[in-house]
Residue, then its C-alpha position, 0 to 999 in steps of 0.5 A: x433530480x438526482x440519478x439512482x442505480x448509478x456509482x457517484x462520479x469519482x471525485x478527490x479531495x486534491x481537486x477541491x478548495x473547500x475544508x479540506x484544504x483549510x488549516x494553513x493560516x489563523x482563526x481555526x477553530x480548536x486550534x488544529x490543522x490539517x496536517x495535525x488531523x491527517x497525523x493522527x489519523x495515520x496512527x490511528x488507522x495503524x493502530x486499530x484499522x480501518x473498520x474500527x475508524x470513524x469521526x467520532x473516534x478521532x475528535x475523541x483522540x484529539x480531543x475536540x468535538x467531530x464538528x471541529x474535525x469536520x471544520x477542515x474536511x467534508x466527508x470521512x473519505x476526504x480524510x482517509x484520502x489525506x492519510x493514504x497520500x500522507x502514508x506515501x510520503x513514507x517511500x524512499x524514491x530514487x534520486x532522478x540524477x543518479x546514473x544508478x542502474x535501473x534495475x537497482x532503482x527499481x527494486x529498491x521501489x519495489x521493496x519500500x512499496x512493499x514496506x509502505x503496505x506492510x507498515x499499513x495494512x490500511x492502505x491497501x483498500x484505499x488505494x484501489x478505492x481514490x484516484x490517489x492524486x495527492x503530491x506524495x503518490x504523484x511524486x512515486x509514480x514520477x519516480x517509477x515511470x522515470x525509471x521503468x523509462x530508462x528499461x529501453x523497453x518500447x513506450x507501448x510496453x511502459x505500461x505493462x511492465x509498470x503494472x507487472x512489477x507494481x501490481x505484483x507488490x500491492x498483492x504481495x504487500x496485502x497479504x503479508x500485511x494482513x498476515x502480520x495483522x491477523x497473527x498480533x490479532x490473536x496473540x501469536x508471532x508470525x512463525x506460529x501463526x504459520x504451523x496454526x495455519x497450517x495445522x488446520x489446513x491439513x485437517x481438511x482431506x482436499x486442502x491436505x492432498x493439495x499440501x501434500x503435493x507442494x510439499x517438494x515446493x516448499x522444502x526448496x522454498x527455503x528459510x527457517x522462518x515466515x519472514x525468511x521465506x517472505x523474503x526469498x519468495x519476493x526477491x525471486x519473484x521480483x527477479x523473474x519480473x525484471x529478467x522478463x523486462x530485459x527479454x522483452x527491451x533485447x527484443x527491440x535491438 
């Protein structure tokens, strides 16, 4: 009998030989593939987000009946699987051979991470969600330790210093991605949706007090657009990050 009250152990379709790893050689039904399914998946979930995907909606783009689609897949979360680690193969990684400084390697990293968020305000719920095994995340994560590696900081320290400059960019990524979406969501820029947002804050006397007393804070944040202010925000934050690392590396001379 099966356990109530309890999460199903987690599980991934990398790990399985069954449907999802068909649609390589003949004799498919409806003439797909995996690769073809997984494609239109990503441009879906770009297109219209996560919540309004399903099954249905993708047989009906492709064309074919949903038990076509389940034909190279089990369940509805073995293909949003497949369309996360397919959305990683979008990362510009650095070459491993390359004598560049680490510090260079690790912001352009950083900076395609958050790109890659940006591009699909999707993706970030579902990598907090699946063990993200698939050969285009593993292939980033190999990039990032080969190079946080190479920082000189102790090996017991790899690890926070991964999670410090990589946590801060899934974060930083989120929220400018979902920005981007909610403003085309209801018909303005990003600039506008800005001055909207922030016109309605100042409504309220406790969020305008708060406003207020940043407005210091705001004016020295500089730039004359959202995306201006974005990039300063993000390149000083990732600086602060890397100064960190070079303080904590000194400390083992």
């Amino acid at each position: 009998m099966a356990e109530t009250g309890k999460e199903a152990a987690p599980r991934s379709v990398w790990l399985e030989d069954g449907k999802a790893r068909r649609g390589r050689g003949g004799g498919q039904p409806s003439g797909l593939d995996r690769e073809r399914i997984t494609e239109v998946t990503v441009r879906l979930l770009d297109a219209e987000g996560l919540a309004k995907f399903s099954m249905r909606r993708l047989a009906a783009e492709l064309n074919v009946t949903a038990m076509s689609v389940y034909w190279y897949v089990d369940t509805k979360d073995d293909l949003l699987e497949l369309a996360l680690d397919a959305a990683f193969d979008g990362l510009r990684l650095p070459d491993p051979d390359s004598d560049q400084d680490w510090r260079d390697q690790l912001r352009a990293l950083a900076r395609s991470y958050r790109t890659l968020l940006v591009r699909h305000p999707w993706l970030s719920p579902l990598a907090g969600t699946f063990l993200n095994i698939g050969p285009n995340n593993l292939a980033f994560s190999r990039a990032v330790q080969r190079v946080v590696r190479r920082t000189g900081l102790p090996t017991h320290g790899l690890a926070a210093a991964i999670s410090s400059v990589f946590q801060f960019v899934y974060g930083f990524g989120t929220i400018e991605g979902h920005f981007l979406a909610r403003s085309s969501s209801v018909g303005l820029t990003p600039d506008e949706y800005f001055r909207y947002a922030m016109n309605t804050v100042t409504r309220a006397p406790e969020a305008a007090d708060v406003v207020k007393e940043s407005e210091d804070i705001m004016a020295a944040r500089g730039g004359d657009t959202v995306e201006e202010m974005w990039e300063r925000d993000f390149d000083y934050a990732l600086d602060l990050l890397i100064a960190g690392i070079e303080a904590m590396a000194a400390r083992q001379d």
